[in-house]
N, C-alpha and C positions, 0 to 999 in steps of 0.2 A: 504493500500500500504506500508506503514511506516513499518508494519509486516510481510509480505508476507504473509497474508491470503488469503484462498479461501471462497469466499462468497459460492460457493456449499456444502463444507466441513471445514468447522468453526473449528480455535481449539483457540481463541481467542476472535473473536465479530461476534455477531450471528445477523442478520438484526429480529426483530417480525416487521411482515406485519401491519401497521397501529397503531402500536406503540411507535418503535423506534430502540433503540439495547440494545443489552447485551453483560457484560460480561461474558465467560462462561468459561477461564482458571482455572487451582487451583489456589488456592489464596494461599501465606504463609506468616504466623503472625509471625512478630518477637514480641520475649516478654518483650523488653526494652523498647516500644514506642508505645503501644496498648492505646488508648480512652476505658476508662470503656465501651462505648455504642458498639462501636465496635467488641469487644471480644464479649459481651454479644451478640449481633446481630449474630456472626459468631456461637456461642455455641448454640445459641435456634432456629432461623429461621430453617425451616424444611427443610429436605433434596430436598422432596416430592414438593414444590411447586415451582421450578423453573425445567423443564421438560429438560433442557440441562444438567442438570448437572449430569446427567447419562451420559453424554458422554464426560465430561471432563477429563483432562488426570489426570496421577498418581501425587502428589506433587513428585517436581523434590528436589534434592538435595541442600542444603544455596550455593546461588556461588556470588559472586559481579556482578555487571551487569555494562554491558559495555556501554562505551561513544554511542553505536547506542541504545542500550534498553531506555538508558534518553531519546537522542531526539526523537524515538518513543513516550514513556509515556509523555513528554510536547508536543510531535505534538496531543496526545490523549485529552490532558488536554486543548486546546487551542479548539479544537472542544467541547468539550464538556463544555467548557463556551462560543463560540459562540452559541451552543444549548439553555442555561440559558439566554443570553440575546436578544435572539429571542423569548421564552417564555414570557420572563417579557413586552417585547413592544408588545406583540398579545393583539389584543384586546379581553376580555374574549368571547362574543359571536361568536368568530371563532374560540372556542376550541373546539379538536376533539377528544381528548386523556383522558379517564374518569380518575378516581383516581384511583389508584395502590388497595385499599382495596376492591374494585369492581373488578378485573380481576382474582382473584382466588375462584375456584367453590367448593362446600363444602356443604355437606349433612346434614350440623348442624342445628336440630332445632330450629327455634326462635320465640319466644314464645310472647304474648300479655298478659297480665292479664290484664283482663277488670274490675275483680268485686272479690275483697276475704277479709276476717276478716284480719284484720292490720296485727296482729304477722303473721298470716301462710304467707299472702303477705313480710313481710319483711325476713323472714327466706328464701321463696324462690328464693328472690334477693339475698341472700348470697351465695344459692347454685349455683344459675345461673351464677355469674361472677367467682367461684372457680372453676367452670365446664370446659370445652374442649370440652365437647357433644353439649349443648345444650346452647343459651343466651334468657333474659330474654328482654324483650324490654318497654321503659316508652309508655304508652298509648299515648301521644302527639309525641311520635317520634316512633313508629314501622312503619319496612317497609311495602310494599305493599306485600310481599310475607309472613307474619308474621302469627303464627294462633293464635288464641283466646280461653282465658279459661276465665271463668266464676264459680267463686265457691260461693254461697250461702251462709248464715250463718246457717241456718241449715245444712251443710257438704254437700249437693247437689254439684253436677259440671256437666259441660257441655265444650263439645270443638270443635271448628270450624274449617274449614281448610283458608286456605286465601282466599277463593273464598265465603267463606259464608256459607259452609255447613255443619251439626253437624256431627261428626266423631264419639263422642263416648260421655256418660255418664256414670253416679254414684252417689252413695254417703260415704261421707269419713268416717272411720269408727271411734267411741268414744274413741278418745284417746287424747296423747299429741301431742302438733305442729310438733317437730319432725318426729314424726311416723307415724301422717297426710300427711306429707311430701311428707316422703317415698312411702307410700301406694299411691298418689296419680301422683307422676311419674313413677312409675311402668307401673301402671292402663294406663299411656300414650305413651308409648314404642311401641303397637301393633298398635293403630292406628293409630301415629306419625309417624310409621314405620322407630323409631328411637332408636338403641339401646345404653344402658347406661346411658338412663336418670336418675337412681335412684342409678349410682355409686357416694359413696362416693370420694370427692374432697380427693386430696394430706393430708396427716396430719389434715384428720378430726377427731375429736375423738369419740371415740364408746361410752363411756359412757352416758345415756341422764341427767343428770346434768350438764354436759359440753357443750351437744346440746343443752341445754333449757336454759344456758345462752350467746349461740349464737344466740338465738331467743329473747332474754334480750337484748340483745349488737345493734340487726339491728333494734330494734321498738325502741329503745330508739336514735339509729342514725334518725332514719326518723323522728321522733320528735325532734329533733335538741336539746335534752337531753347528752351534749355529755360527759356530766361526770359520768351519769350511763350509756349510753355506752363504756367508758373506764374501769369503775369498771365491768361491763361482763364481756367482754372480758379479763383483764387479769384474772378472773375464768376459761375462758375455754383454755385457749392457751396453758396453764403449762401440762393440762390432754391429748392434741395431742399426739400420738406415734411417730411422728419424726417434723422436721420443715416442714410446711404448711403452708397454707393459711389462720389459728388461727395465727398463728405469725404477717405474714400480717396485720391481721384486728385488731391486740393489737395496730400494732406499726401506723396503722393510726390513730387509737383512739388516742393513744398518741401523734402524729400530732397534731389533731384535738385542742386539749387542752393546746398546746401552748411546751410542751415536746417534744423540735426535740433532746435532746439527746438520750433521754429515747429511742424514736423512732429510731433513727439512731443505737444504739447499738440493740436493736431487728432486725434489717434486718440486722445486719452484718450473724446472724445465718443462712440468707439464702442463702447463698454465696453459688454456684453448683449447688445448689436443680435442680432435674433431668427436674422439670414439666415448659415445657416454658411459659404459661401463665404466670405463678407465678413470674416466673424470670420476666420477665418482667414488672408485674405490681411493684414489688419491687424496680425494676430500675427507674420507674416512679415515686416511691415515693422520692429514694434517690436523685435524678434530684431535686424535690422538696424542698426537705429539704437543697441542696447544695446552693440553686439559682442561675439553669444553665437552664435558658431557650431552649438553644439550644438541651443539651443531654436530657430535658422532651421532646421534640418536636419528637426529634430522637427513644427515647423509646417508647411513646405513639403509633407512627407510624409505628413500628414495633408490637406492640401489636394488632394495626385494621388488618396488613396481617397476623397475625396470626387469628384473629378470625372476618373478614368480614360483620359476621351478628351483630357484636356489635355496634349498630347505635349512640349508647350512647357514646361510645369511641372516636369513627368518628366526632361525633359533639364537642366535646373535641378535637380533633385535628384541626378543623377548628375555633374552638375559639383560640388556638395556634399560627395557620397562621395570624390571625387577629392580636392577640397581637402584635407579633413580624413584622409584615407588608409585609407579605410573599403573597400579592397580589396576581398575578399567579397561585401559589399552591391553593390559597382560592378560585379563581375561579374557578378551578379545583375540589375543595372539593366540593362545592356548586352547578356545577352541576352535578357533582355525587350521592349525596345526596337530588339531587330534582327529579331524576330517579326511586331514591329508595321512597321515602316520598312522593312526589306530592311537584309541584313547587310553590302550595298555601299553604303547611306545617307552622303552627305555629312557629313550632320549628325553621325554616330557614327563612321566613319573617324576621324576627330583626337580623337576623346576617347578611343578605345580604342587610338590609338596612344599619348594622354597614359599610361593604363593599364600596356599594358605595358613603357613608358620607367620605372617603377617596379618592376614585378613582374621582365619581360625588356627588361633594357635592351642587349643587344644586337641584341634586334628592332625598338627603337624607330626606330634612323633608316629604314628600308625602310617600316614602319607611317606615319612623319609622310610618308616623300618618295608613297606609296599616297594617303595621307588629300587632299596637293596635288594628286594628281595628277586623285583623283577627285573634288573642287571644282570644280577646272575645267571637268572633261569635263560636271559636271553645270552648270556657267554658275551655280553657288552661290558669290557672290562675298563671303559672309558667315562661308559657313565657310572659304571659301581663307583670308581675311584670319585666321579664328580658329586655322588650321592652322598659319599661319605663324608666329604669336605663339606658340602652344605649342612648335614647332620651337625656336624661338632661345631660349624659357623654360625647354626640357628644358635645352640646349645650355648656357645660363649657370649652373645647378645641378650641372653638370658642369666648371665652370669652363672650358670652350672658349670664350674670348672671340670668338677668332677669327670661330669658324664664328657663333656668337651673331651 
């Protein structure tokens, strides 16, 4: 009303049926007073996944806005935090609204490795999260729609679709990791019926000494080796043809190892870089390095609507919510993510035990000793250990040293 909008023909807030609203006018950036997250969200969100904004109008001309434009936008702002704390007092089992990383639909393969020789498995996590095509998914957390590959140590493979059924075979042919690689998401393009699995990421480099110390840099990460994975990686970053996702994975090594300046001037290089992933996960790292909880929370989150099937990301954002005690939103996460996983997931037992060691803390201890109990039963020896630590970390916030 505040606007003279028409709910039939929208040039301002669009009602989605069982959603909520949007906003669907242009937006215009002034550049005196932009949030790093901001910008970035405005530069890389895709045109493509909000379906109104084909029919938003032209940006209008800088004009000052008048005494009715205010009280419109604080009549908007004043609904839209009565919305926030209507949310926060729902009780989470009458949430009806899934998470935003679940409402955009998206042809991207996502993949399971069930079974492959360490280096070819860790090289292919590298290519998986530098990709846009396709994500790789942790055996403890793929979703229910995820498919399965299986590679032998003799070069043998096998691959399933999500329903259980074999799609295709091979075997790899005698060469190096990289080239294994290649060969072996090609081989998966036809019957994934997914094309570009086997394009090179953003500023990947073509030489295979360069690739064979990205294959150096991610086995020596997953062995939590992180100073020859530092010394990899800055081998292969220098040989990239332009900034990439080598950049990237120097300046997290150099995180890793305790160098946030080192790191912090390596991601200044990626400032524009055209690939939004990339900008994004960059933003997630500088979030990091600044200690702004809010702008990681903000990039991360924008990183899962950008790529949906990254179930690994998603649960990184809901350890987020948790941190910061964004209750609501975690309920939200959690049962979106138990849609996707199964609501007996490893992976979300100990975090929604973390939950309601918050919300219901005398549910908590039966939720951590469940979360134990079903790590185990699943031979998930990543989240036993994460269950456990949350255990004795509720326990010390309660000053039971003891039991701690």
């Amino acid at each position: 009303q505040a606007l003279g909008d028409d709910p039939q023909q929208p040039r301002f807030i669009e009602t989605r049926h069982r959603r909520g609203y949007a906003f669907i006018a242009a937006v215009e950036i002034l550049p005196d007073a932009v949030p790093a997250v901001a910008e970035l969200a405005a530069a890389t969100l895709p045109a493509s996944s909000d379906p109104a904004a084909s029919r938003a109008p032209a940006p209008a001309p800088a004009r000052r806005r008048s005494p009715a434009g205010w009280l419109a936008l604080a009549a908007l702002s004043l609904l839209a935090l009565g919305w926030v704390a209507l949310r926060s007092a729902r009780a989470p089992e009458a949430a009806d609204t899934p998470n935003a990383a679940t409402q955009i639909a998206s042809n991207r393969l996502a993949l399971r490795l069930s079974s492959a020789p360490p280096a070819l498995a860790a090289y292919l996590g590298l290519l998986a999260r530098s990709s846009g095509d396709w994500v790789l998914q942790a055996p403890g957390a793929a979703g229910r729609s995820a498919w399965s590959l299986a590679v032998e140590p003799d070069g043998g493979w096998r691959l399933h679709d999500a329903q259980g059924q074999e799609r295709s075979s091979g075997v790899l042919p005698q060469a190096d990791v990289p080239s294994q690689a290649q060969a072996l998401l090609r081989a998966l393009e036809a019957p994934a019926g997914s094309s570009g699995l086997a394009r090179d990421p953003s500023g990947w480099p073509a030489g295979l000494d360069a690739r064979q110390a990205l294959v150096d840099g991610a086995l020596a990460t997953a062995e939590e080796r992180h100073g020859d994975a530092l010394a990899a990686h800055a081998r292969a970053a220098p040989a990239s043809a332009a900034p990439g996702w080598p950049v990237l994975l120097h300046a997290e090594a150099l995180a890793r190892c305790g160098d946030w300046g080192a790191a912090s001037v390596r991601l200044s290089s990626l400032h524009g870089v055209a690939d939004r992933a990339l900008a994004l996960r960059a933003e997630v790292l500088r979030a990091q390095l600044r200690g702004r909880p809010a702008e990681l929370l903000a990039a991360q989150t924008a990183y899962t609507l950008l790529l949906p099937e990254a179930i690994d990301a998603r649960l990184e954002v809901l350890d987020l919510q948790l941190v910061q005690a964004q209750w609501s939103a975690a309920a939200d996460s959690l049962e979106a993510l138990g849609a996707e996983l199964g609501e007996d997931s490893p992976a979300l037992a100990w975090r929604r035990a973390q939950w309601l060691g918050a919300m219901q803390p005398s549910a908590a201890p039966a939720a951590f000793e469940w979360a134990i109990q079903r790590a185990r039963e699943a031979g998930d020896d990543a989240s036993l250990r994460r269950a456990r630590l949350a255990l004795a970390g509720w326990h010390l916030r309660r000053s039971q040293l003891a039991a701690a």
